[in-house]
C-alpha positions in Angstrom: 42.9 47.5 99.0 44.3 44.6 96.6 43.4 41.1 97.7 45.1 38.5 95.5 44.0 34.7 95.8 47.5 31.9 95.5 47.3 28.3 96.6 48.8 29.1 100.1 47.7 33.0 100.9 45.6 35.7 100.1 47.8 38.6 98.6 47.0 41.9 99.8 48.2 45.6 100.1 46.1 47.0 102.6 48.4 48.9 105.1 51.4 48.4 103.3 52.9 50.3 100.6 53.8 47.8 98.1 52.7 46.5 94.4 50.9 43.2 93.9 49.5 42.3 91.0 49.4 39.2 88.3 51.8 38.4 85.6 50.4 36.9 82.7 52.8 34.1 82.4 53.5 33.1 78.8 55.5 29.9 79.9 52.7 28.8 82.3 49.8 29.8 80.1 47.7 31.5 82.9 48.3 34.8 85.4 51.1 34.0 88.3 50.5 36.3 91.2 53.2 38.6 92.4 53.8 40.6 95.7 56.9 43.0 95.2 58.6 44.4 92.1 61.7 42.0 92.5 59.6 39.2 92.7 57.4 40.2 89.2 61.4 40.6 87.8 62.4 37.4 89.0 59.1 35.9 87.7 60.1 37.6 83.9 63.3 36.2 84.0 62.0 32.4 84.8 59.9 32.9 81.7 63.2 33.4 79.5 65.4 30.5 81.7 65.3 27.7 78.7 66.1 25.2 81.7 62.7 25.7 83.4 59.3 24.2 82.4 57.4 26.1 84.8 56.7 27.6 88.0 54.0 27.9 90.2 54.2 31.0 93.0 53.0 31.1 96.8 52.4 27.4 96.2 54.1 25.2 98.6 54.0 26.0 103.1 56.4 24.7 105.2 56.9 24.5 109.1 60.3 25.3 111.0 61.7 26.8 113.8 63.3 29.9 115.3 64.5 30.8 118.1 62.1 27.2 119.6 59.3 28.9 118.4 57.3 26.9 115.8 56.7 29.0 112.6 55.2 28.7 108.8 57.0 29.3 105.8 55.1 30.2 102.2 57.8 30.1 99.4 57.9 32.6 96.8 58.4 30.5 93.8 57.9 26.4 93.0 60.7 25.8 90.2 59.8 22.9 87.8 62.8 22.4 85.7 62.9 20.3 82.2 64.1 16.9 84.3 60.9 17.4 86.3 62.7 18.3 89.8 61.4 20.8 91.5 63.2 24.0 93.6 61.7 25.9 95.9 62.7 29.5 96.0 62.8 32.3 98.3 63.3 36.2 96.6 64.7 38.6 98.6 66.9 41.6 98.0 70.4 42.0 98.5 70.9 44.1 101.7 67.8 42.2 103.3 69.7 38.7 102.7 72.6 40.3 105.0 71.1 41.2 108.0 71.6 38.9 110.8 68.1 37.9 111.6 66.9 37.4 108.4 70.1 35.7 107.9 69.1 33.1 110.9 65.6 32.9 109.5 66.2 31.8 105.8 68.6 29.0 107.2 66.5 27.9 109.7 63.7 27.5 106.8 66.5 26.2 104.5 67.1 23.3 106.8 63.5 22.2 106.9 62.5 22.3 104.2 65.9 20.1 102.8 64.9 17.8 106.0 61.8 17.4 104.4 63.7 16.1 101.0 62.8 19.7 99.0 65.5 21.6 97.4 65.7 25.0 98.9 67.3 27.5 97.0 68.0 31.8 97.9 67.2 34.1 95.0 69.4 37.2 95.8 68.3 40.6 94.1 71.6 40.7 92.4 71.4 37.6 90.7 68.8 38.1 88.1 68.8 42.1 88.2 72.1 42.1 86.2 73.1 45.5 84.0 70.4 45.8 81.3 69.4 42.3 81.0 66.0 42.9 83.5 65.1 45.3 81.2 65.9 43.7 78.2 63.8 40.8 79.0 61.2 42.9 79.7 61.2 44.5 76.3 61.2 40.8 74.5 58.5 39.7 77.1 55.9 41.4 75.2 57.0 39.2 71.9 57.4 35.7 73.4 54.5 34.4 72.5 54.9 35.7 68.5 55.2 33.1 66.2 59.0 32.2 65.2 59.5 32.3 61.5 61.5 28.9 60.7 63.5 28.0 57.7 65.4 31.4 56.0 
């Protein structure tokens, strides 16, 4: 078993068949923790997104409700953008975003957390995992950080 330490929750794998790991973020200059596949791609492409400054992940908790039950809410991803606003983001893959339930939970948590004043914003699988361009950014990824020859 894995156990991964974020602001908001230990990550871990026991019981579950799924990756976690940390992603040493060039843009934030320290490891970002990671619980799925679609989240470490999503995390990739935010180091390449010229419009964000940086990110923090499993930062922020919210409270909602479903159903009149009271629940908690961890997001994915904190968004800081150049301007200094910050998005909240929740990752999630195309067919899950579709079924009815989940559908009733992420709006339930949408309007919270905009109650509370947040943005709130749904990362769908298909948004970032575009034709080659995951896997082109992950082929650059390992050069960000090289030193840019200016002038010539």
């Amino acid at each position: 078993m894995t156990t991964l330490k974020t602001p908001m929750r230990d990550l871990h794998n026991a019981g579950h068949r799924r990756l976690i790991g940390l992603l040493p973020s060039k843009k934030n200059r320290d490891t970002r923790a990671f619980e799925s596949l679609l989240e470490l791609d999503h995390l990739v492409h935010l180091e390449f997104d010229t419009k964000v400054s940086s990110y923090q992940v499993q930062n922020s908790r919210f409270k909602y409700k479903l159903g009149g039950k009271p629940r908690r809410y961890t997001s994915d991803v904190d968004v800081v953008d150049l301007d200094g606003s910050i998005e909240i983001r929740e990752v999630k893959p195309d067919e899950v975003v579709d079924q009815p339930e989940w559908r009733d939970r992420l709006q339930a948590i949408e309007e919270s957390i905009r109650s509370q004043g947040h943005v709130f914003r749904l990362v769908r699988e298909s948004e970032f995992r575009i034709g080659w361009r995951i896997d082109n950014l992950w082929r650059l990824y390992r050069y960000a950080d090289w030193p840019r020859q200016t002038g010539a």
